[in-house]
C-alpha positions, 0 to 999 in steps of 0.5 A, spaced: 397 093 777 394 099 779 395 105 773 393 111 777 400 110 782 404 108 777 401 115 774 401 118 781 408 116 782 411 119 774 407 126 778 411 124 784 418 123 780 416 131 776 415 134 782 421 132 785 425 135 779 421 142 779 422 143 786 429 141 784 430 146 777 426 152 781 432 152 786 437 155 780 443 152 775 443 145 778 441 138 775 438 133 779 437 125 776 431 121 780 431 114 778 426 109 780 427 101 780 422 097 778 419 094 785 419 100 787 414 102 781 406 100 781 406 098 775 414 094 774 417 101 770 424 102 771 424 110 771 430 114 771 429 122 770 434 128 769 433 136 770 439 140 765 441 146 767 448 145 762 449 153 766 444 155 762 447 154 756 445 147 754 441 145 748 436 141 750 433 140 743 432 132 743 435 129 735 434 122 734 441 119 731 438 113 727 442 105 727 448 105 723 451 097 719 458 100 719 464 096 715 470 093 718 476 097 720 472 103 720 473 108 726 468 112 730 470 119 731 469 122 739 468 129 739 469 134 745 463 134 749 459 141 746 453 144 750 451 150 745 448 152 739 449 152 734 455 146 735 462 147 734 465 140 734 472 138 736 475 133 733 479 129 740 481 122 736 478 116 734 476 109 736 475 102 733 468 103 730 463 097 731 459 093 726 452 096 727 450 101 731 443 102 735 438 108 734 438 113 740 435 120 741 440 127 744 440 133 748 445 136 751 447 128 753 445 122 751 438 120 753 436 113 751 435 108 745 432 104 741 433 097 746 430 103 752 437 103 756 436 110 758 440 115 762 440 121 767 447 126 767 450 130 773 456 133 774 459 132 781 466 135 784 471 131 786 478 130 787 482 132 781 483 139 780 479 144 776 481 145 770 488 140 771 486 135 766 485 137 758 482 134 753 487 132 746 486 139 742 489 143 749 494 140 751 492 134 754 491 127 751 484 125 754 479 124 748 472 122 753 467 127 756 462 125 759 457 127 753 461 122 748 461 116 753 454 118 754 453 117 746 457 111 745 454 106 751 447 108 747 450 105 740 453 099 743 449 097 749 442 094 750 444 093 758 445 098 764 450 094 765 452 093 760 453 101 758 457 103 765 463 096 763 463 100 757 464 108 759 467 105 765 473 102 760 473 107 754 475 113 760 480 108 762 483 106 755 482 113 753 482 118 758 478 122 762 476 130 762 472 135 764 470 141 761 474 148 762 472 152 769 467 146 770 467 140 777 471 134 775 467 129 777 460 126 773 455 123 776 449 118 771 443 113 773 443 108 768 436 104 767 434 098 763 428 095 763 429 091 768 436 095 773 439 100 774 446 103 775 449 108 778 455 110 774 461 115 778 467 118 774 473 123 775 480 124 771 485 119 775 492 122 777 496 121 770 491 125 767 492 120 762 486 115 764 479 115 770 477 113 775 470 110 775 466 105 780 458 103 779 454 100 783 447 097 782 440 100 785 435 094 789 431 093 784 425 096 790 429 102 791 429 110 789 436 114 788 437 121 787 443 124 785 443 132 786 451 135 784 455 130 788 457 123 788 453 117 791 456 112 792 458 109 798 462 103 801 464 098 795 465 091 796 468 089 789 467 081 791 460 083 790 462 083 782 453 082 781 453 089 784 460 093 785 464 094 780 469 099 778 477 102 775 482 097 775 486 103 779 480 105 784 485 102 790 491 105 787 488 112 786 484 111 793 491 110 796 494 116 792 489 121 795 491 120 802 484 119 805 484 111 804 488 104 807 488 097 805 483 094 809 479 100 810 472 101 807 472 103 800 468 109 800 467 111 793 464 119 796 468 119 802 475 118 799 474 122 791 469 127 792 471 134 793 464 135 797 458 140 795 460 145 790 457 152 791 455 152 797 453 148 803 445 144 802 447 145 795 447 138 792 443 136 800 437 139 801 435 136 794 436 129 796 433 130 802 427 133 799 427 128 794 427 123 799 422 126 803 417 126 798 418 119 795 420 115 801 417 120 807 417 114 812 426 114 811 425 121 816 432 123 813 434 129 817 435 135 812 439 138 817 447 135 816 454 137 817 459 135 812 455 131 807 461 128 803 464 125 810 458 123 815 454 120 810 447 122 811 444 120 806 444 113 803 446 112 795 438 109 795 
């Protein structure tokens, strides 16, 4: 294995985030498998904006034994500084709980199970959906499953079932004035996932699908879902809410027997304006995978598919 292109690619990876934070308010999540690495690093890697309110200080929370019938309390996802927390509910603690370290998010913990945020419009309404203390019943965002998965999980895999359930379960929300959706990259030492979410039309529960990154590949999620045509056979790769058909027929944008194209039939598009969310993946793309020749110019990304999810 040769060091300096493993060093040569982290370069390559922090360029692509700085050409991506100098463009303004944006988060943009890099992830690199572990073939795609010259020395077997799976990497996933995160620019905050948090709207320029965010907290990025990172805080180790340190591992925890906790007692039987305890409960863990979820708290309103809180970007400033100082916090002000919100208590929205409770659920079924475990009895041991993992070191991890914070930002404005969750990052990574102590079994090396990392993640990249950002936020993605979609279908669900702004502001349609609320969280417990306004009226609402949902008590999970996305800074609060990010949090729980990093206690309890060791695996990537393992963190997207757990987020995925706990939205269901629990319901889902965004906060006030932002886009719906939720877009993360998590990595373990050996895979990586990639993890989309969306309040589902109760406003009770989620939506949420996940598919696995090939282990020889990048992916670049820039402010707007990825994922593409889902195989939910493909059980090893796919998985996803047990409503998806349902809320994907709810929506008007899909048949049975027609491909289950998560972007296509729950995200609302490039919020902002158009080249928003595109021109970074292509510029990610183009600079990690130069021989893909993806165009930079397109038409309707959420529709056309221009750019593939890795």
């Amino acid at each position: 294995v040769n060091s300096r292109r493993g060093a040569d690619l982290m370069r390559t990876v922090l360029t692509v985030l700085l050409l991506a934070a100098a463009g303004g308010q944006c988060c943009t999540i890099v992830a690199v498998g572990r073939k795609a690495s010259a020395d077997g690093s799976v990497m996933v890697s995160h620019s905050e904006d948090a709207e320029g309110a965010g907290d990025p200080r990172p805080r180790r929370i340190p591992a925890k034994d906790h007692k039987h019938g305890e409960e863990r309390v979820v708290y309103a996802t809180d970007v400033s500084y100082p916090k002000n927390p919100r208590k929205l509910g409770t659920i079924p603690q475990v009895s041991h709980t993992y070191a991890y370290l914070q930002t404005t998010y969750g990052m990574m913990n102590e079994k090396q199970l990392i993640m990249g945020e950002s936020t993605a419009s979609s279908i669900s309404p702004i502001d349609a959906v609320k969280a417990s203390d306004k009226g609402g019943t949902a008590i999970f965002g996305i800074q609060s499953l990010s949090e729980v998965a990093l206690e309890r999980c060791a695996t990537a895999r393992c963190a997207v079932k757990l987020m995925g359930e706990l939205a269901e379960k629990y319901g889902y929300y965004q906060d006030e004035g932002t886009p719906t959706g939720e877009a993360l990259a998590v990595g373990d030492t050996k895979d990586i996932y990639l993890f989309h979410v969306l309040p589902d039309s109760t406003g009770k529960s989620a939506v949420w699908g996940a598919a696995l990154v090939p282990e020889d590949h990048v992916a670049v999620i820039a402010n707007m879902f990825t994922i593409r045509v889902m195989d939910l056979k493909k059980d090893d790769q796919f998985l996803a809410s047990k409503n998806i058909e349902s809320e994907a027929i709810l929506s008007g944008r899909w048949k049975k027997g027609e491909p289950l194209d998560f972007t296509k039939i729950f995200s609302a598009g490039e919020y902002g304006r158009k080249y928003y969310a595109g021109r970074r993946v292509w510029r990610g793309f183009s600079i990690l995978a130069p021989a893909s020749n993806l165009p930079a110019e397109y038409n309707d990304l959420r529709l056309d598919a221009t750019y593939p999810p890795w």
